[in-house]
C-alpha positions, -999 to 999 in steps of 0.1 A, spaced: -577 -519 -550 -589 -498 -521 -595 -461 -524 -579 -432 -502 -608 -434 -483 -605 -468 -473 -563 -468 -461 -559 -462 -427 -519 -451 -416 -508 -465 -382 -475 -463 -367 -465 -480 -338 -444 -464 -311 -433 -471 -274 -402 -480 -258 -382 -512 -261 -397 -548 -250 -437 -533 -247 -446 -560 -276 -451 -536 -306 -434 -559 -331 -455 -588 -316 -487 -568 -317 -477 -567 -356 -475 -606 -360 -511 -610 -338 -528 -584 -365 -517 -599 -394 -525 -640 -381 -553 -623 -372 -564 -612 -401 -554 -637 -425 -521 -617 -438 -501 -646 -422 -509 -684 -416 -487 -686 -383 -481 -665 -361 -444 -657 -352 -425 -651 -322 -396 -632 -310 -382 -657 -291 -381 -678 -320 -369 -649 -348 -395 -657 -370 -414 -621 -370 -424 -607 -401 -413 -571 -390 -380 -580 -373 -363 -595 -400 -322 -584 -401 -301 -608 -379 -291 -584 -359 -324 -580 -345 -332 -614 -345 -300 -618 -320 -310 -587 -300 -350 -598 -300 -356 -564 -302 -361 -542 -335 -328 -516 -350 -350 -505 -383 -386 -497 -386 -409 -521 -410 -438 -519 -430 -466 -543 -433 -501 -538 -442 -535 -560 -440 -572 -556 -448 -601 -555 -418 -635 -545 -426 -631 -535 -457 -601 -511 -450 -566 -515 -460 -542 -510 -429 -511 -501 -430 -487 -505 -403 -450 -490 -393 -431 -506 -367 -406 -491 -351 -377 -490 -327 -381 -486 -292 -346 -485 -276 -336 -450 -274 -304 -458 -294 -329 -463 -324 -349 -436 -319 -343 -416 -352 -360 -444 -377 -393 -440 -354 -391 -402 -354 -386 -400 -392 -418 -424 -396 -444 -401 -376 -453 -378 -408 -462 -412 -429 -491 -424 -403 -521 -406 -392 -525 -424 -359 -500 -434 -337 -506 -463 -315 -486 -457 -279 -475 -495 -268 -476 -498 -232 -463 -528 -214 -482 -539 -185 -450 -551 -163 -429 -523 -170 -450 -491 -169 -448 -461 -187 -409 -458 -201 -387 -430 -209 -388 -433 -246 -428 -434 -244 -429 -404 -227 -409 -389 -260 -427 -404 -283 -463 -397 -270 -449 -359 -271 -440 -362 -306 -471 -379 -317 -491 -350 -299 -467 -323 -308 -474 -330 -348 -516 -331 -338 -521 -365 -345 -545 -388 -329 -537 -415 -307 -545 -449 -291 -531 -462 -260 -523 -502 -266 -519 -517 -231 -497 -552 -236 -492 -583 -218 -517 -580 -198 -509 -616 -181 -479 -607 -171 -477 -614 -132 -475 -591 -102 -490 -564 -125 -517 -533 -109 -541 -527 -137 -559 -500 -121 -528 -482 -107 -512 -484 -142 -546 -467 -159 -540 -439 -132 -508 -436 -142 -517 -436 -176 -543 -405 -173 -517 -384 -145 -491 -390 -174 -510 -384 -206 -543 -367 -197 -579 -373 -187 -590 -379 -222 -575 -413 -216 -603 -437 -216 -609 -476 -217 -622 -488 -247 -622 -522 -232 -614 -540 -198 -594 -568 -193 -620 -598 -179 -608 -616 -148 -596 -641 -157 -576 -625 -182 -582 -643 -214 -607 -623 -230 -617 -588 -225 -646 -561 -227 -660 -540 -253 -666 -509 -234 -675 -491 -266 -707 -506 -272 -714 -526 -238 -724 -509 -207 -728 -540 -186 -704 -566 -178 -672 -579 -151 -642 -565 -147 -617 -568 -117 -603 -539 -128 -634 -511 -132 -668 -511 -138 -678 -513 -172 -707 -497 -171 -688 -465 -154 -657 -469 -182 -687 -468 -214 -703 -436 -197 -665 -424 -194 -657 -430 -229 -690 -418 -245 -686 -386 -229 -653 -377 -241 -664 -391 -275 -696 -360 -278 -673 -335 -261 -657 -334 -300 -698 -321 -310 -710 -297 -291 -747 -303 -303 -744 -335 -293 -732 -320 -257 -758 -300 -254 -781 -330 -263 -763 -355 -240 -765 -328 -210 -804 -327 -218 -807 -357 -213 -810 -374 -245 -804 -407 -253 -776 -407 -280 -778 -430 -308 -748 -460 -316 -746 -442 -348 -743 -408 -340 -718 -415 -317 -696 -436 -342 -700 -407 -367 -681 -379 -345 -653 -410 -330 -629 -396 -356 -636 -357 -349 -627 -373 -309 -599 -384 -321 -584 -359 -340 -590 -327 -315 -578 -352 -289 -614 -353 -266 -603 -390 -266 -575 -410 -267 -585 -448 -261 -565 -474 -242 -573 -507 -256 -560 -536 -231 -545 -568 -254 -520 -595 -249 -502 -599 -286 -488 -635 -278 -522 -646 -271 -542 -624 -299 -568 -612 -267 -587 -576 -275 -565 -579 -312 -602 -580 -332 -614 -548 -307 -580 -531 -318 -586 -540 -355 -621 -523 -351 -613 -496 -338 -584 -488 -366 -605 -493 -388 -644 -475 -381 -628 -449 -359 -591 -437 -367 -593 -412 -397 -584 -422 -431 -560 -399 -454 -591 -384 -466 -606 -373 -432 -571 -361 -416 -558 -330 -416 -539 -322 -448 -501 -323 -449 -483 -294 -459 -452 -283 -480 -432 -255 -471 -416 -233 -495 -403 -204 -477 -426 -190 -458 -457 -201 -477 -472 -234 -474 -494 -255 -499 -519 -281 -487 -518 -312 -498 -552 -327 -514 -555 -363 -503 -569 -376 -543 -555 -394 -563 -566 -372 -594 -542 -343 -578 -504 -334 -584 -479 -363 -573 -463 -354 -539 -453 -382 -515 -425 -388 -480 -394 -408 -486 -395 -417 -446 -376 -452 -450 -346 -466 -462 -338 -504 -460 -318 -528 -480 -326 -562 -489 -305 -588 -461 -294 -612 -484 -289 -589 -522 -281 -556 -502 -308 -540 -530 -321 -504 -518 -357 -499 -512 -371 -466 -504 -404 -464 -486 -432 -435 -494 -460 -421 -479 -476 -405 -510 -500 -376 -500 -514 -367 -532 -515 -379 -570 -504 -412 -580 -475 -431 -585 -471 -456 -616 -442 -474 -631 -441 -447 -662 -445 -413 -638 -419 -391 -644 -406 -385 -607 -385 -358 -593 -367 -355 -558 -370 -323 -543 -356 -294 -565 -336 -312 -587 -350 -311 -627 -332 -346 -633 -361 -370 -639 -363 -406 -623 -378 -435 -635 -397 -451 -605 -400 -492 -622 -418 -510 -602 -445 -503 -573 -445 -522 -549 -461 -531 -514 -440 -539 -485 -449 -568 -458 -416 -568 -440 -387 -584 -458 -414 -590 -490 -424 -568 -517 -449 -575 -540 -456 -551 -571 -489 -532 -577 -502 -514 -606 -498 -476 -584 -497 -463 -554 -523 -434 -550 -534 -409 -522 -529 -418 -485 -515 -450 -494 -475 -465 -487 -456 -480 -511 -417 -487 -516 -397 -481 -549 -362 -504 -551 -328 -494 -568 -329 -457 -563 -302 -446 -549 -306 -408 -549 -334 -411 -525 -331 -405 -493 -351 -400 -461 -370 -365 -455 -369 -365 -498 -404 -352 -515 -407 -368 -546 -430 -354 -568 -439 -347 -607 -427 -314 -610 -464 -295 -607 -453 -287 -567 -428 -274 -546 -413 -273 -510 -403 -292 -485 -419 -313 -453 -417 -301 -422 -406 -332 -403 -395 -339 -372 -363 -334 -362 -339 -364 -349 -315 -359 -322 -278 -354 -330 -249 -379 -329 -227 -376 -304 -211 -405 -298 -184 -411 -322 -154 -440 -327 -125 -439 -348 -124 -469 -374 -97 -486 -391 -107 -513 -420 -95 -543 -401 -80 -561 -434 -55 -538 -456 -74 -529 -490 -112 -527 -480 -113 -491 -475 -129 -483 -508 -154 -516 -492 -159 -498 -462 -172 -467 -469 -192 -480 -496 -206 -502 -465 -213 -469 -443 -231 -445 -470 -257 -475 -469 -260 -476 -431 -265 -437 -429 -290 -440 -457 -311 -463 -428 -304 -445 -403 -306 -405 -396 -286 -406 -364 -256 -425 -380 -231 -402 -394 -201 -410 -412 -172 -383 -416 -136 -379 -422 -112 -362 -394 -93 -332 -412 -69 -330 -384 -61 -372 -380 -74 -381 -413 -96 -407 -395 -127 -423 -404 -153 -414 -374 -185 -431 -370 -211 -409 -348 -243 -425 -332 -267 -419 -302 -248 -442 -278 -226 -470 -277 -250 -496 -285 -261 -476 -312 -223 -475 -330 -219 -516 -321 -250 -527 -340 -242 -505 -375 -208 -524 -369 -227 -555 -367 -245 -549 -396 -218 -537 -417 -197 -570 -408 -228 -596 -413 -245 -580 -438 -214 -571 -462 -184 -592 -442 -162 -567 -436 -145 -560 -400 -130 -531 -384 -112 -517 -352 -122 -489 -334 -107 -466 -310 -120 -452 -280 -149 -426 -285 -137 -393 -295 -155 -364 -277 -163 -335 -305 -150 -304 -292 -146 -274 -304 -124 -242 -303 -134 -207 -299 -119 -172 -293 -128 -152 -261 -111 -116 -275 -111 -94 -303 -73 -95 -325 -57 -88 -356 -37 -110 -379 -12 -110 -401 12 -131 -428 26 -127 -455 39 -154 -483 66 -150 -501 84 -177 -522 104 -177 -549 113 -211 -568 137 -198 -595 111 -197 -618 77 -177 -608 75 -167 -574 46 -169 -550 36 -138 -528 1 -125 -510 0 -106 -475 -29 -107 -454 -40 -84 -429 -73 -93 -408 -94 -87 -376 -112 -112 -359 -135 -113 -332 -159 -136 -312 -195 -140 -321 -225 -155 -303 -223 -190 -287 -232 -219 -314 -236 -190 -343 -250 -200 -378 -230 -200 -400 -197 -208 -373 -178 -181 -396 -189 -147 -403 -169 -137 -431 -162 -98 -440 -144 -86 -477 -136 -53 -463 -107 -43 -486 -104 -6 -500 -84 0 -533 -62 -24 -549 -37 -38 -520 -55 -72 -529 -75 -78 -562 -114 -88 -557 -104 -123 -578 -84 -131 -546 -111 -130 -524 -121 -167 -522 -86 -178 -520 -83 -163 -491 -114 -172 -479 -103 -212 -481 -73 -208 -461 -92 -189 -431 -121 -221 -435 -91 -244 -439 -77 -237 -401 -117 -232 -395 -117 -269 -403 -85 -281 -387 -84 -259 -356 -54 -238 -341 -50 -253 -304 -62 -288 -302 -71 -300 -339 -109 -293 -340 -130 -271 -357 -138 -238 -349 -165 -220 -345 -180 -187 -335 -157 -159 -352 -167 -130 -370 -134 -120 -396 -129 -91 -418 -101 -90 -440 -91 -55 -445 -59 -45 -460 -27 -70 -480 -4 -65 -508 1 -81 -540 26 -87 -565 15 -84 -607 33 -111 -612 40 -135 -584 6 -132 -567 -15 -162 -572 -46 -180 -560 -25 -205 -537 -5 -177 -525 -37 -159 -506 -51 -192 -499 -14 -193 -475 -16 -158 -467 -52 -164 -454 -42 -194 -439 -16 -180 -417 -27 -146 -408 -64 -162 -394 -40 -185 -379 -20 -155 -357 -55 -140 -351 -65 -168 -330 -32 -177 -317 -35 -134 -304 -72 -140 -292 -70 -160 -262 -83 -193 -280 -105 -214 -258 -119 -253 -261 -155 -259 -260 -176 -291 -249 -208 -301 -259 -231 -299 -227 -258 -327 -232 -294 -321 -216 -305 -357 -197 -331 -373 -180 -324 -396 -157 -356 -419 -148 -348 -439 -117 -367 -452 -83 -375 -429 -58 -350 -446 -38 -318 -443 -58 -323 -402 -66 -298 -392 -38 -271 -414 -54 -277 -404 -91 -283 -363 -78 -247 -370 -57 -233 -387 -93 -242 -364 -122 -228 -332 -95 -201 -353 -97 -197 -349 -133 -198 -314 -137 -234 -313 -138 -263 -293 -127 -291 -309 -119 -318 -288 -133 -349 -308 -114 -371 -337 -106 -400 -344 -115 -421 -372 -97 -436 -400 -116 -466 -426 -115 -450 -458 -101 -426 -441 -73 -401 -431 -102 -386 -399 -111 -368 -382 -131 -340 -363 -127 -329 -333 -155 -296 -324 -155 -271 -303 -179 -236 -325 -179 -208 -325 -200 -203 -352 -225 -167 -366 -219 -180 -373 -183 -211 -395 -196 -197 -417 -223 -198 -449 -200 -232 -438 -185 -251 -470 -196 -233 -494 -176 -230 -469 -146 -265 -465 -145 -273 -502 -144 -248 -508 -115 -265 -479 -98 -301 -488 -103 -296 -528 -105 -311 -522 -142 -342 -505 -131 -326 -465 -145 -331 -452 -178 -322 -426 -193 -317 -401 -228 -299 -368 -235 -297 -347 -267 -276 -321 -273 -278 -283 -254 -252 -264 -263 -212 -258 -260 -195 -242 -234 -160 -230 -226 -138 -258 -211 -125 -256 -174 -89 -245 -179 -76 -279 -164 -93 -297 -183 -83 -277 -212 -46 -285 -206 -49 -322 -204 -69 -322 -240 -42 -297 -255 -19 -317 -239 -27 -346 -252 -29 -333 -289 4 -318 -291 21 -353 -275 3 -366 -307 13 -345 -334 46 -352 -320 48 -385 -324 32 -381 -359 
């Protein structure tokens, strides 16, 4: 079994169609994991192996595969590229030490590489450049490596050139002689030596002086280049055909750092944080960062980037804070839709543990000796959301049994129930997004459902300070009910944490302390269910400050009705507004078409924040819009563009809704609870 020093962590990232999952299945035929190699064309990848992907050729969940090349054991995520499936690829960033940006050579640099290379360089990690299909036609090598270094900085360097002909290529690392249509390789060696010693500054100084630095000096500081970033290597291949695949599996494994080498992870426990030693000898901590379940059994395995200690059959684990031990069974190495069992998983290594279903992504597991949390990433949230009914009477209970599996997976999929309708609501990234989990949940578990149209989550505020008041009285002929409420409420700040600010600022004995969280679940009950349109509020500061009681009559459900109905007049007396979530996009489009897509999103009640100019005669235009106006953006943009836009948005904030506007949604709600 290899030691820590030996693993090497990669994760794969880039957008949609660049050939990462195919760049998987040319490392491991390559290396002798595989005996064939498989296509996506065909569906027989190792990596994508869920029908749904196999249908889509493109991949929904990130997998885990590993191989051995020079004496190293690599392991490899690969993930999503399609911005609907960005949150699996986010969530696997902390588990690798070296993320490898896939690049494909017809299409350019893409929206959701952009992202990604941010987040890679965001969390310090080093990276590699993988330039794909490089025999595509009609392609411009050397305008894409321009492109490459205006978009991602001059530490971008060849490691090799593609040769003319284009089935072989150029190792610029240790060659500083050859032919290249594309630049000279004696210029790109000099290029990428110099940003290699700019990591050492005796070596600089030497280099400068005019020494002649040795092969092995140079390939001792690669890894220093790599981690301060003096280098980032772009390594030209074409995955179908397995050209520059042994350069790539070279420089993985001499010059990418091992767990050992990197810079140690950290937990955070307030506002302290403990370094984790990469050894095996030290205290268990590891990274649940994936969640998949078996295709055919629906069995749960939970993948885990251990950090420190080691992980056997008979450790006593424990998730997070929790003091309830878990018994991990088996250990077990992943290589796609296989798992084979191993003795223990130590430092730096990845392994996957199956039929534990308290584990979830972002979970540390450890043995109890430390504490904290990982700082991860964080994923954008879900906004798009549809209304689902089980399609056949009786598989409810089916149903969301179905859906707590899919949001285990996925960490933009979000399942919850409407207070207000009582509705099931599915929220995702996009449309696409919510259509595949359907996909899955009807293939993989055969159950259907019908949906309703997406559901925009607003929200409802108060723009003026105002007082409250109820009181309950009922009498049943046996014990009565009776509690009177007064309160005041007021508006906080915009998107305030917690949404409630909640104030106990009774005097005396007009209502006993006992009552206190009754009446506290009747204000979050309308909190929940809203006043003007059915949804939740948020943004109000309350203080309850004088009521009555009764010795006898007054009880808890009485104040939770008192509560209920005097936050209820508050709001109703405080100029109660809707909000709409505001989404921040980017819009990457031809030059050409910016006039029409500007013109568009003004349209929509944006603002266009700016453009910036991009490699390629692209651009991207930022822009604040409102959410109910871009549900349908996908197919708009594609008509636009002919299929040439992309784009993403995330959340920004809320903001008060036009009063027109506001009228057709309230509108629209009390028609409703009419008809209910």
């Amino acid at each position: 079994m290899a030691g820590t020093s030996d693993i090497r962590n990669i994760v794969l990232l880039g957008h949609g169609g660049a050939g990462k999952t195919s760049l998987v299945e040319a490392i491991l035929h390559k290396t002798g994991a595989t005996n064939r190699l498989g296509t996506i064309d065909d569906g027989t990848t190792i990596c994508d192996y869920h029908d749904e992907e196999k249908d889509r050729q493109h991949s929904i969940a990130s997998a885990v595969v590993h191989t051995t090349h020079a004496g190293s054991t690599i392991n490899i995520i690969d993930t999503p590229g399609y911005p609907d499936f960005i949150g699996p690829a986010i969530k696997a960033v902390p588990a690798a030490e070296t993320a490898c940006l896939v690049i494909s050579a017809a299409a350019g640099i893409e929206t959701n590489t952009r992202k990604l290379f941010e987040l890679a360089a965001k969390a310090g990690m080093p990276r590699l450049i993988v330039v794909n299909k490089i025999d595509a036609e009609n392609i411009d090598l050397p305008l894409l490596y321009k492109n490459i270094r205006e978009s991602f900085g001059p530490h971008c360097r060849c490691a090799n050139l593609p040769a003319a002909d284009k089935t072989s290529v150029i190792d610029c690392i240790e060659n500083d002689s050859g032919d290249s249509p594309m630049m000279d390789v004696a210029k790109a060696h000099t290029d990428l030596i110099e940003s290699v010693i700019e990591a050492d500054d005796q070596l600089m100084e030497a280099y400068l002086g005019g020494e002649q630095i040795p092969p092995e000096k140079i390939a001792s500081v690669f890894v220093e280049a790599l981690k301060t970033g003096t280098l980032i290597p772009i390594v030209f291949t074409n995955a179908r055909k397995e050209i520059g695949i042994d350069l790539l599996l070279d420089i993985i494994a001499k010059y990418t750092p091992s767990p050992t080498q990197a810079n140690a992870a950290q937990l955070k426990d307030g506002d302290t944080a403990t370094e984790l030693k990469a050894d095996p000898a030290a205290p268990l901590a590891g990274l649940v960062f994936r969640i998949g379940f078996d295709p055919k059994s629906n069995m749960k395995y939970s993948t885990i980037r251990i950090f420190s200690g080691t992980l056997k059959s008979d450790t006593s684990l424990l998730r997070n804070k929790e003091r309830k031990s878990i018994r991990p069974g088996h250990i077990l190495k992943t290589q796609g839709p296989e798992n084979k069992e191993i003795d223990a998983g130590i430092a730096g290594d990845i392994v996957t543990l199956a039929k534990i279903e308290e584990l979830k992504i972002g979970d540390l597991i450890h043995d109890g000796k430390v504490a904290g949390r990982f700082d991860t990433p964080t994923v954008p949230e879900p906004m798009f959301a549809l209304a689902i009914e089980p399609a056949a009477r009786g598989d409810e209970q089916r149903i969301s049994s179905a859906l707590d599996k899919l949001t285990d997976e996925d960490p933009c999929f979000k399942v919850t129930r409407d207070q207000q309708t009582n509705e099931l609501v599915a929220s995702g990234l996009g449309d696409l997004h919510l259509r595949v989990m359907l996909d899955k949940m009807h293939s993989r578990f055969k159950l259907s459902v019908t949906t309703k149209e997406p559901k925009i989550p607003y929200r409802e505020t108060i723009t003026t300070k105002a007082e409250g008041h109820y009181r309950h009285k009922k009498q049943t002929g046996g014990a009565g009910q009776f509690g009177e409420v007064y309160l005041r409420i007021e508006p906080a700040p915009r998107d305030s944490d917690p949404s409630l600010e909640f104030s106990w600022d009774i005097f005396g004995a007009s209502i006993p302390g006992q009552f206190e969280p009754a009446v506290h679940k009747g204000i979050n009950d309308v909190m929940q269910a809203g006043v003007v349109a059915g949804f939740p509020l948020q943004d109000i500061k309350v203080s309850v400050y004088d009521g009555k009681h009764h010795p006898v009559d007054s009880k808890e459900v009485a104040f939770r009705a008192a509560g209920k109905g005097a936050f209820t007049d508050a709001v109703q007396n405080a100029k109660p507004a809707l909000l709409e979530p505001i989404v921040n996009m980017e819009v990457t489009v031809p030059a050409e078409n910016m006039g029409d897509i500007t013109g568009d999103l003004a349209g929509k009640r944006g603002r266009v924040l700016g453009q910036d100019m991009l490699p390629g005669n692209l651009v991207v235009i930022k822009a604040q819009v409102p959410l109910a106006e871009v549900t349908q953006y996908n197919s708009q943009l594609k008509s636009v563009t002919g299929g040439r836009g992309s784009y993403s948005m995330t959340l920004s904030h809320y903001e008060v809704v036009p009063s027109n506007v506001q009228q057709q949604i309230i509108a629209v709600y009390a028609k409703k609870k009419q008809s209910d």
